[in-house]
Residue, then its C-alpha position, 0 to 999 in steps of 0.5 A: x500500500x505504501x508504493x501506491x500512495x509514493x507512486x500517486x504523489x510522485x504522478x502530481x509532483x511529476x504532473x507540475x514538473x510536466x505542464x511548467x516544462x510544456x508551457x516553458x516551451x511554448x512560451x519560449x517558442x511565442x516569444x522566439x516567433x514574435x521577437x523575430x517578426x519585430x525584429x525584422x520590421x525593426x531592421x527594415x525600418x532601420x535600414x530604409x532611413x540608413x539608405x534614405x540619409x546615405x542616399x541623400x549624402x551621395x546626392x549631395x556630394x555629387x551635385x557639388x562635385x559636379x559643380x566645383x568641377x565645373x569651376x575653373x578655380x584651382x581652389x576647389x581641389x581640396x574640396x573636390x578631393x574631400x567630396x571624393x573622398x565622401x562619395x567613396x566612403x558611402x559606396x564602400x559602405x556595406x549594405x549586404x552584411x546586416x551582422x556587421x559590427x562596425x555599422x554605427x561606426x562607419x555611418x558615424x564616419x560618414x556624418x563627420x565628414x558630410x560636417x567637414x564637408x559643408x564646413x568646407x562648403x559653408x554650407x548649413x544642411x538640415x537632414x530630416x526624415x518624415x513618413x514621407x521620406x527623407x531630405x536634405x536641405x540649405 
């Protein structure tokens, strides 16, 4: 008799054990599921403003390579070279690898030029983001 009542609280000290250990797991597998889908609507928001402000910086500093190179002044050498060097900056930036580490870094490298930049250009720029886009603007 004394193995039946063992055996009885051994199945409800089992039977808690079980259903904490199932609804570990299923609370874990929701919560894996969910934090993957915010993770990537997180990243592509993420992503789509980084594209939207290094687009806008390739345009500016194209348009004005374009127009200092278009002037005959041998001055505008140093800004030309600063604004290639921008430009080269941006298309070496890497878009493909979303486990890279050093992305805050570079993007940070890229907006301390774009400020030596317009300082070199005098010019005042104001890079805002809407839900309509992005842009830049004098």
């Amino acid at each position: 008799m004394m193995d039946l009542s063992e055996d009885l609280f051994e199945g409800i000290v089992m039977c808690e054990e079980r259903f904490h250990g199932k609804g570990y797991e299923e609370g874990f597998a929701e919560g894996n599921s969910v934090g993957e889908s915010e993770g990537k609507q997180y990243g592509a928001n993420y992503g789509a403003r980084a594209g939207s402000e290094l687009g806008c910086y390739l345009g500016f500093a194209s348009t004005w390579r374009h127009l200092l190179l278009c002037d005959v002044d041998s001055r505008h050498s140093k800004k030309i070279k600063t604004l290639d060097s921008l430009i080269s900056m941006i298309q070496n930036f890497s878009y493909d690898d979303p486990t890279n580490d050093k992305l805050q870094e570079e993007i940070a490298r890229i907006r301390g030029k774009v400020k030596q930049v317009c300082s070199m250009l005098s010019v005042q720029p104001d890079f805002k983001m809407t839900k309509d886009g992005a842009g830049l603007s004098f």
